[in-house]
C-alpha positions, 0 to 999 in steps of 0.5 A, a space after each residue: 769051901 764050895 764055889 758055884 762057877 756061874 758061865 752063861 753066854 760064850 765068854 763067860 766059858 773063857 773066864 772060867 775055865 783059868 779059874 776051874 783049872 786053878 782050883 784043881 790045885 787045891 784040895 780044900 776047895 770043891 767047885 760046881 760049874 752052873 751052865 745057865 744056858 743062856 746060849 744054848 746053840 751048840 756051836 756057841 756053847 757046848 763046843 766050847 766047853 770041849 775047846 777049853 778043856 772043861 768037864 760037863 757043867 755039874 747044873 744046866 739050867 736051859 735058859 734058851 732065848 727069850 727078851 731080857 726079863 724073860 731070860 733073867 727070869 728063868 735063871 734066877 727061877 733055876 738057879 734059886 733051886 741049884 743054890 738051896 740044894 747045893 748051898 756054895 760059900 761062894 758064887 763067883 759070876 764073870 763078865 757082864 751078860 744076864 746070867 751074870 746078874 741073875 744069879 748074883 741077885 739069886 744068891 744074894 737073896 739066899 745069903 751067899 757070897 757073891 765074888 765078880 771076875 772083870 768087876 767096875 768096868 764102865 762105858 757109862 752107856 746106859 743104851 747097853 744091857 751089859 752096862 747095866 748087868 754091870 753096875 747092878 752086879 757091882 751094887 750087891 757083890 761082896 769081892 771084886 776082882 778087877 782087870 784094868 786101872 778104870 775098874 778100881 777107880 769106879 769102884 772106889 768112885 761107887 763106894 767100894 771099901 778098899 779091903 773088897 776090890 782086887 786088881 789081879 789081871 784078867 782071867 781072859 788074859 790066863 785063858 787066851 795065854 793057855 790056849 795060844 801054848 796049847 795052839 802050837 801043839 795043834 795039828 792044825 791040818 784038822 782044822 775046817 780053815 786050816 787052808 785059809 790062812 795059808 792062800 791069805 797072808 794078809 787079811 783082816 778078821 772080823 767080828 759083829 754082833 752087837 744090836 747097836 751094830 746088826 739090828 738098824 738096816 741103815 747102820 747095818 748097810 753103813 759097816 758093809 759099806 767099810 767092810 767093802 772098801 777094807 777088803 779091796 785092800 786084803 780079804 776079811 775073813 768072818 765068822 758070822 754071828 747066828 744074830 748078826 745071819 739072821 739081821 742080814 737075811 731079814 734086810 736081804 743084805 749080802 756081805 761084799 765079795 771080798 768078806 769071807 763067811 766063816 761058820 762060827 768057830 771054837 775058840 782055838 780054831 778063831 785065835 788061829 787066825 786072828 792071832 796073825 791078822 793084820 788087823 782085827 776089826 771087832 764089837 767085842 769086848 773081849 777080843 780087844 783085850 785079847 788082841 792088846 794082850 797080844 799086840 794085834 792092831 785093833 778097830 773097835 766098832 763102837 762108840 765107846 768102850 768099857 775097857 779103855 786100857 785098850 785104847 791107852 795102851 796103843 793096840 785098839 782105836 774106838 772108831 764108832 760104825 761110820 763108813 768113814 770112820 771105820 775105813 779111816 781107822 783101819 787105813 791108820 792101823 796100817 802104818 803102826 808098829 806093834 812093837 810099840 803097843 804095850 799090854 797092861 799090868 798083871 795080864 800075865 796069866 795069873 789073875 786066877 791064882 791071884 783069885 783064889 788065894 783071895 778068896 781062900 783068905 776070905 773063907 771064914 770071914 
């Protein structure tokens, strides 16, 4: 059996690579990895590879920038190429970005199998490209493999048959449980913030870099406010977001003296330092289930989320990009005991053990 690993933007490289490692195992199943290019910035992509321990991509298809048709265009354009010279039994897409929708069309076109990793989350907002990348993907997919109670129920509310959908964990959880191992044999000495941490016992981490958060000046103007009001409390220490520098140089904006600009990190420079934050202050998906996983206090600036286990389970609070709200529920983070949050079930570093025996059972089918 040959699977294609499709990763595009950074994220998907952390769902990945728990699955790349897994196949190693087994020696009935060859695997390619398709790096679409959709990042192609070296320090948001290429770096990460290096961090999370995988080998140069087998196809790079050098997508670069572009709007959302022009993207999704030159990847299936591309990968329609890779497919028919490579022909996979499966194509296994993650997350929600446009390299997942693209090629999960291209090679449902071409006959092939098409398995999504993190499939039937929903914000059921339709403002958000990522949404939409979702429930297209899911529309077409033949395997699903879910992370979070939600996931089944959309799935089954979208006419899903039971024998497609898999509650197996999350992959990020597996990769974020690997590095955290790997994170205790660092020298972290070597690390360009490896002296932050020390001089910040309390601090904040941060992360930005949604539109709906960076690309209105008045919104913009409104989370800089809270960051300012937050970091008379502790320091916030952020890595900027190549969109979220340039949003602030084109409304002339500065961050507030308290916030510490960091360079965009690799993986396990970043968990570094969030692992030990106080609080995480984040628009990222991705981050709130790292930080439920690990029991980190979480504000989420955003009006909704796709992950509400986050929410159930204690760890995260859904506090929109207000001023007020976003101070409100960073204070309220202050007065909880992380003992008291909960992690979901099956996020316990397994879910691609769990994916690849599904998959190895559907070979012939």
């Amino acid at each position: 059996m040959l699977i294609h690993l499709v990763a595009g933007a950074r994220p998907n490289f952390m769902k990945i690579a728990p699955l790349y490692r897994e196949i190693q195992k087994h020696p009935g199943i060859d695997c390619s990895i398709v790096h679409t290019g959709q990042h192609y910035d070296f320090e948001m992509s290429q770096s990460f590879f290096h961090d999370l321990e995988l080998p140069k991509p087998d196809f790079f298809l050098e997508a670069g920038s572009g709007s959302h048709a022009q993207q999704t265009g030159k990847i299936m354009l591309a990968y329609e190429q890779v497919c028919k010279q490579d022909r996979p039994d499966w194509v296994i897409v993650v997350g929600d970005v446009n390299s997942t929708l693209a090629c999960s069309i291209t090679a449902k076109k071409l006959w092939t199998k098409v398995a999504h990793v993190e499939a039937g989350l929903r914000s059921f907002d339709l403002t958000m490209p990522e949404e939409i990348n979702r429930m297209v993907t899911d529309a077409i997919s033949d395997l699903f493999f879910v992370t979070e109670k939600s996931g089944l129920d959309n799935l089954m509310r979208e006419g899903k048959r039971k024998e497609q959908v898999h509650l197996v964990g999350h992959v990020m959880i597996d990769n974020l449980l690997y590095q955290a191992g790997l994170l205790e044999r660092t020298d972290v000495s070597a690390f360009a913030t490896g002296k932050i941490k020390p001089d910040n016992q309390d601090y904040a981490f941060l992360t930005l870099h949604r539109p709906s958060n960076v690309d209105e000046q008045s919104t913009l103007e409104g989370v800089l406010r809270a960051l300012s009001t937050i970091s008379r409390d502790m320091p916030v220490l952020f890595p900027v977001h190549p969109r979220t520098r340039k949003q602030l140089e084109l409304f002339g904006l500065r961050l507030p003296d308290g916030v510490l600009q960091l360079p965009p990190l690799g993986f396990r420079e970043a968990l570094y330092l969030w692992k030990d934050a106080r609080v995480v202050l984040t628009d990222s998906g991705g981050l709130q289930e790292e930080t439920t996983a690990l029991k980190i206090p979480c504000v989420t600036i955003r009006e909704n989320t796709e992950r509400p286990i986050t929410v159930e389970m204690g760890s995260n609070r859904l506090a929109g990009n207000k001023e007020q709200d976003i101070v409100a529920a960073f204070r309220s983070c202050l007065d909880d005991d992380p003992a008291g949050y909960n992690v979901p079930p099956l996020w316990d570093g397994r879910a691609a053990e769990r994916i690849i025996k599904v998959l190895s059972g559907n070979v012939a089918q």
